[in-house]
N, C-alpha and C positions, 0 to 999 in steps of 0.2 A: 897563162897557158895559151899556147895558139890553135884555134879551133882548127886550122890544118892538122895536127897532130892527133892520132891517132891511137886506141890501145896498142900495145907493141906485143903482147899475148893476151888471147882470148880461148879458154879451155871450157867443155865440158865436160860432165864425170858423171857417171850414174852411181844411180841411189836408190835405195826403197822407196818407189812413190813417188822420185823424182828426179832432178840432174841438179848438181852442182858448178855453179858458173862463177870462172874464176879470171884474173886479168891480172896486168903488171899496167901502173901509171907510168904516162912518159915521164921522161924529166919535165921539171918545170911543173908539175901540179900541185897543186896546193890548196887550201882549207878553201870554202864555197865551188871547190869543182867538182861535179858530179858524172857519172856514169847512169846514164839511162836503155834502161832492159829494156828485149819486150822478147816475147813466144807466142810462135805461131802453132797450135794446136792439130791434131787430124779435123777434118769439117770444114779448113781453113777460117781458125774464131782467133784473130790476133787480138792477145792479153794487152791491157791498160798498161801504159809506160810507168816502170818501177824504177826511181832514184835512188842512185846508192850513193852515199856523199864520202867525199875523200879525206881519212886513207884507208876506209873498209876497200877489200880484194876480192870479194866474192860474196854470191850470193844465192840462197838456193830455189828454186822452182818446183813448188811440190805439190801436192795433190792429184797427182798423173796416175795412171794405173800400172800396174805391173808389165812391163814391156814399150807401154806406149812410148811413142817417136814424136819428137816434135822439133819445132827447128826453135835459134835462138840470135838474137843479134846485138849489141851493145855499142852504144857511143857517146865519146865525151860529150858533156856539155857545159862550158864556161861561169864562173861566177854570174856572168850577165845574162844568163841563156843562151850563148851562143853554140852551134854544133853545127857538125858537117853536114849534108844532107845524107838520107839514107841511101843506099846504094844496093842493088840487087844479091852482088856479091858477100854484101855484110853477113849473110845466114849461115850458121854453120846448123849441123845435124847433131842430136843429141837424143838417147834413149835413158827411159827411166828400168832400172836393172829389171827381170825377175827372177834373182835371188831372192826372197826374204829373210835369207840368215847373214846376210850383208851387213 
């Protein structure tokens, strides 16, 4: 996989208590390539990098309160460690629902 390459879809989804974070691998991915998370919280408290290894597509973020808003970013990372650098734009926004009968 070439670490220029990028998720091609990056979704999130709420949820009771938390967001659902989902993605499409490029072509070319394969077993030891991973997808590393992170969430930025209200208070600005960015979460420990979560690997997801290939070819799980999603991953949930939970613990969040009912409504709360957090941002989320995700990027490959190569069998060897290798990854793009972060980039400002990588964040998207994501709320955790408050429905409870969700």
């Amino acid at each position: 996989m070439n670490t220029q390459q990028a998720l091609s879809v990056l979704v999130a989804t709420s949820s009771p208590f938390g967001v659902i974070l989902s993605w499409r691998w490029p072509e070319g991915a394969r077993q030891g390539d991973r997808v590393e998370v992170q969430h930025l919280a209200a208070g600005a408290v960015l979460s420990r990098s979560k690997f997801i290894e290939w070819p799980e597509y999603h991953t949930i973020i939970g613990g969040l309160a009912a409504g709360q808003k957090v941002q989320v970013r995700a990027r490959l990372v190569d069998k060897s460690g290798k990854s793009n650098d972060w980039k400002a734009s990588d964040w998207i926004d994501a709320q955790a629902t408050d429905n409870a009968a969700e």
